[in-house]
C-alpha positions in Angstrom: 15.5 36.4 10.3 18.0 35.6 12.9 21.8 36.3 13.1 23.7 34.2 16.1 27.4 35.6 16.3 29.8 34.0 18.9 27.6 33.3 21.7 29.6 32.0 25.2 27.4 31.2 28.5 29.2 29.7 31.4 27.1 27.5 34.9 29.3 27.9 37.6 32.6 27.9 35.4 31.4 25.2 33.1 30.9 26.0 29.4 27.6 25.4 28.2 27.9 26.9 25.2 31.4 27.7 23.5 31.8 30.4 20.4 28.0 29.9 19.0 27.7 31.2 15.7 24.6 30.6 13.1 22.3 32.5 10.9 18.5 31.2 10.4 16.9 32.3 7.0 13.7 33.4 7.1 10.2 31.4 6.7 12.1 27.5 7.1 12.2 25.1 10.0 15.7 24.8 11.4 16.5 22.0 13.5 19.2 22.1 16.6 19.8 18.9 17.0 21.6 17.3 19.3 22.1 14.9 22.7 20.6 16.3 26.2 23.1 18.8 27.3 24.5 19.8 24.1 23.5 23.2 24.9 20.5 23.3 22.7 18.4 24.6 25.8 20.8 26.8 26.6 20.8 28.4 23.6 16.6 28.7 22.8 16.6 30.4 26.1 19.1 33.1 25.0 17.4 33.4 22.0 14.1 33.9 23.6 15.5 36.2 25.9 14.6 33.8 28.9 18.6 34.2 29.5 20.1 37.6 29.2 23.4 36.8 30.8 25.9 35.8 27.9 28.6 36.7 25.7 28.3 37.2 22.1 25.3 39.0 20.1 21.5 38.1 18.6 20.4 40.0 16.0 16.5 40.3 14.9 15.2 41.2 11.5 12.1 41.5 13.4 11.5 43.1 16.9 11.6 40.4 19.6 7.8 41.0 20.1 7.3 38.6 16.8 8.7 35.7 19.1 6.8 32.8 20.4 8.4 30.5 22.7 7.7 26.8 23.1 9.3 25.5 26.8 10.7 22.1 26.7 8.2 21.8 30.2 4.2 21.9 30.0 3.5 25.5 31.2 -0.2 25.6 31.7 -2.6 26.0 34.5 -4.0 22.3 34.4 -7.3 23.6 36.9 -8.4 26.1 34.2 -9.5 25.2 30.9 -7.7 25.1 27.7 -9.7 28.2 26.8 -8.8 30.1 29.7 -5.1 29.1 29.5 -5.0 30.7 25.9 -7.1 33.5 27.2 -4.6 34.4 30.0 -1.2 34.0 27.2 -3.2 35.9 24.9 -3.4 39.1 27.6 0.6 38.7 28.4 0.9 39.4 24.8 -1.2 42.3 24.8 -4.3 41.3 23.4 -7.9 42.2 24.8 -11.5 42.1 24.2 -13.0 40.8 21.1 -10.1 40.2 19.5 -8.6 38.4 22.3 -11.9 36.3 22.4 -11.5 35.6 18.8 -8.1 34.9 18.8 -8.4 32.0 22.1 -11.0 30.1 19.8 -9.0 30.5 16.4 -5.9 29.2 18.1 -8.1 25.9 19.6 -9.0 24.7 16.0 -5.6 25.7 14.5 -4.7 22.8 17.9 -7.0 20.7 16.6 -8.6 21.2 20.5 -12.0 23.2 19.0 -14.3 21.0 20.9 -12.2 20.8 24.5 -11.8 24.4 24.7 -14.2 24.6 27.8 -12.9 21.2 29.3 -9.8 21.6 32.2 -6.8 21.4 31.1 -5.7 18.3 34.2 -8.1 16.2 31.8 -6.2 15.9 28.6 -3.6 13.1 27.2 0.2 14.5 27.1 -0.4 15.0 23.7 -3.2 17.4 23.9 -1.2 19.1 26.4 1.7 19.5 24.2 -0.6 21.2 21.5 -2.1 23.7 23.6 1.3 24.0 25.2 2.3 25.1 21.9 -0.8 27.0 21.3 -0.2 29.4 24.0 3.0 30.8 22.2 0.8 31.4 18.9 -1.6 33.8 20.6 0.1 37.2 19.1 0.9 35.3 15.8 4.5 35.2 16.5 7.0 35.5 12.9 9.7 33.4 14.5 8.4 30.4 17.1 10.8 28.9 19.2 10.1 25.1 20.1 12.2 23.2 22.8 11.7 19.1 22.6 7.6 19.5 21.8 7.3 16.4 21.3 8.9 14.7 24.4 6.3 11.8 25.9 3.6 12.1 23.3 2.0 9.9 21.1 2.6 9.2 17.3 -1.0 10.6 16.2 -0.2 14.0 18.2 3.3 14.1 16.9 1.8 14.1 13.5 -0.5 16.5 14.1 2.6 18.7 15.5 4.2 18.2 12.2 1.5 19.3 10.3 0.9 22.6 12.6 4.4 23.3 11.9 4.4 22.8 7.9 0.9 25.2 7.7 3.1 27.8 10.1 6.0 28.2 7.5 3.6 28.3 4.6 2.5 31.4 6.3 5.9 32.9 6.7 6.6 32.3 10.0 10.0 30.7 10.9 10.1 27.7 13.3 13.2 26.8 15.4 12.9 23.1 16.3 15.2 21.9 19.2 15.1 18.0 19.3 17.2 15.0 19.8 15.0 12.9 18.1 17.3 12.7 14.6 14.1 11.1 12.3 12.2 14.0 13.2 14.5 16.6 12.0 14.8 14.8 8.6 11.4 14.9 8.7 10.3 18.5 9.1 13.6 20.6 9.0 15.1 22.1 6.3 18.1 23.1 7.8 20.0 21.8 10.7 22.8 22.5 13.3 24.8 19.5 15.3 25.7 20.8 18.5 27.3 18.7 20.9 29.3 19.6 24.6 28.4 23.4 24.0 29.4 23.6 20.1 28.1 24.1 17.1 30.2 20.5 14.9 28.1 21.2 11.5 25.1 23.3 9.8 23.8 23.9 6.7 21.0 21.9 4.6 19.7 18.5 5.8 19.9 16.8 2.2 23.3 18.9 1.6 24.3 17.4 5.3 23.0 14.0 4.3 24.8 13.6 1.3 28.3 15.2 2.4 28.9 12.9 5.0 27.1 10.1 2.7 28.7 6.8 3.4 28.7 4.3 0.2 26.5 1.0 2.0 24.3 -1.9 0.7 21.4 -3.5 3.2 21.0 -6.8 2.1 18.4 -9.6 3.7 18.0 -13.5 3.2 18.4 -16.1 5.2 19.7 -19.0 2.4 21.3 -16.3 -0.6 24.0 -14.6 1.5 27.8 -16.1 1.2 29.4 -17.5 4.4 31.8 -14.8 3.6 29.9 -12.0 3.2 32.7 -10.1 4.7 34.9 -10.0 1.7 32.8 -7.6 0.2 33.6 -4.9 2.5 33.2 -3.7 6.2 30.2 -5.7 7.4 27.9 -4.9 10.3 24.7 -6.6 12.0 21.3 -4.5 11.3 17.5 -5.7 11.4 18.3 -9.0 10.9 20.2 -8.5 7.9 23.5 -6.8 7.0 24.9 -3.8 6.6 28.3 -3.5 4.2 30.0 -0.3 3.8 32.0 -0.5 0.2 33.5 2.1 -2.2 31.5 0.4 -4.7 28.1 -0.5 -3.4 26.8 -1.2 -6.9 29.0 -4.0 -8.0 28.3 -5.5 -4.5 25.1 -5.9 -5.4 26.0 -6.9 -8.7 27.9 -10.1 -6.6 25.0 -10.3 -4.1 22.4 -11.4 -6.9 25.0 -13.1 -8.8 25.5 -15.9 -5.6 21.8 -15.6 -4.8 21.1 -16.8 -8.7 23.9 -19.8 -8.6 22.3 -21.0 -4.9 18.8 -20.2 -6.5 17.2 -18.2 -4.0 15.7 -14.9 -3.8 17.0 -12.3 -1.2 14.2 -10.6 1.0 15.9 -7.2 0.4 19.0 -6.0 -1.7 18.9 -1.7 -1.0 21.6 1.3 -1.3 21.7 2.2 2.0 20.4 5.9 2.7 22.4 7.6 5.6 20.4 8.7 8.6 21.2 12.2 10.6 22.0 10.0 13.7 24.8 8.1 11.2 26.1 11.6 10.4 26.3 12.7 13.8 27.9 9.7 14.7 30.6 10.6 11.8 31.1 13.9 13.2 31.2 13.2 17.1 32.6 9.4 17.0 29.6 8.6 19.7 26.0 7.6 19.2 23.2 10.1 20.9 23.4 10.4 24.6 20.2 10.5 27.2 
């Protein structure tokens, strides 16, 4: 779908974005993921053609008429309704009469918004705004769909619904780019990733081939009376939700010790786990610093 080969853009002799290389298959969410000011911005923009003065080459499979781009800000006319928002997108991308008519109210329910579409935009929730923000960019049935942060501000119900819209899109055959700092989302709805951070691309490929390759051996455990004073002898310790985290080469027979004590002191441990890493632990193994603001 989309071939990204050493892309360089420079503000004012700063880099934001430094030999940018990546290729995006075809019908899958891909996830840049990232800190603000990694560059992820930066790069949607180039990709949508928003920003045409760069270095380096983007290559379509598709003519750049198939693309629909999400903006990270709300880009609607909040005096007009949602209908007439959709309406006006819909005759950017070339559509007119009927078929721009049916379009507008086919895009509302796909938004979940079917019974709104007459009501003024300045009236709905950030959430609803997000949707038909998104909306807008699905007029002309786009193949790729570029999204910048859609879900910034919103609430969890909307968010979901996001996530849905997006999982019905690829089982059409369209291909979503998803640009987020938010690391649970992109486990949750990519299936491929890229880290970028200060400009660069630090690792792509598959989010469960990502997960497990940086996969740090770890037991959770939780109990306030079946934990040793000296828990710390079973391997690098740290504070989390109450209980502890131990990183160990051998998380298995740590746990075989955990419920060994617990049985001698007769009590029961609240929770004894394998630890599954998170994308934010991985980026943190990559980068050496937790996710910036």
């Amino acid at each position: 779908m989309l071939t990204i080969n050493n892309i360089n853009k420079s503000y004012a002799g700063n880099h934001a974005l430094s030999n940018v290389s990546l290729h995006i298959p075809e019908g899958i969410c891909y996830g840049l993921v990232g800190p603000n000011g990694a560059g992820k911005s930066t790069l949607i923009k180039i990709i949508a053609s928003v920003i045409h003065n760069f270095d380096g080459h983007v290559q379509f499979s598709n003519n750049k008429l198939q693309i629909g781009y999400v903006p990270q800000e709300i880009s609607l006319e909040e005096t007009v309704t949602a209908y007439d928002n959709l309406y006006f997108f819909g005759k950017l991308y070339g559509l007119y009469g009927k078929v721009l008519n049916r379009r507008a109210n086919q895009v509302l329910s796909e938004i979940g918004l079917e019974n709104r579409g007459k009501d003024k935009v300045l009236t709905f929730s950030g959430g609803m705004k997000r949707r038909l923000n998104i909306g807008c960019a699905l007029m002309h049935k786009p193949r790729l769909i570029i999204t910048d942060e859609p879900t910034v501000g919103i609430d969890p119900q909307s968010r979901q619904y996001i996530f849905q819209m997006i999982e019905q899109l690829k089982a059409n055959g369209c291909t979503i780019i998803y640009a987020s700092h938010y690391m649970e989302e992109i486990e949750q709805i990519c299936d491929e990733a890229a880290f970028m951070d200060h400009g660069q691309i630090v690792e792509n490929g598959p989010v469960e081939s990502l997960l497990q390759k940086y996969a740090i051996p770890a037991v959770y455990v939780k109990g306030q009376h079946g934990l040793p004073d000296d828990i710390d002898q079973y391997g690098s310790v740290t504070s989390k939700d109450n209980g502890y985290l131990i990183t160990t080469s051998n998380p298995l027979k740590v746990m075989e010790k955990l419920i060994d004590f617990s049985r001698m002191k007769d009590c029961r441990l609240e929770r004894l786990e394998l630890s599954k890493p998170s994308l934010e632990e991985v980026f943190f193994a990559l980068t050496g610093t937790q996710l910036r603001d």
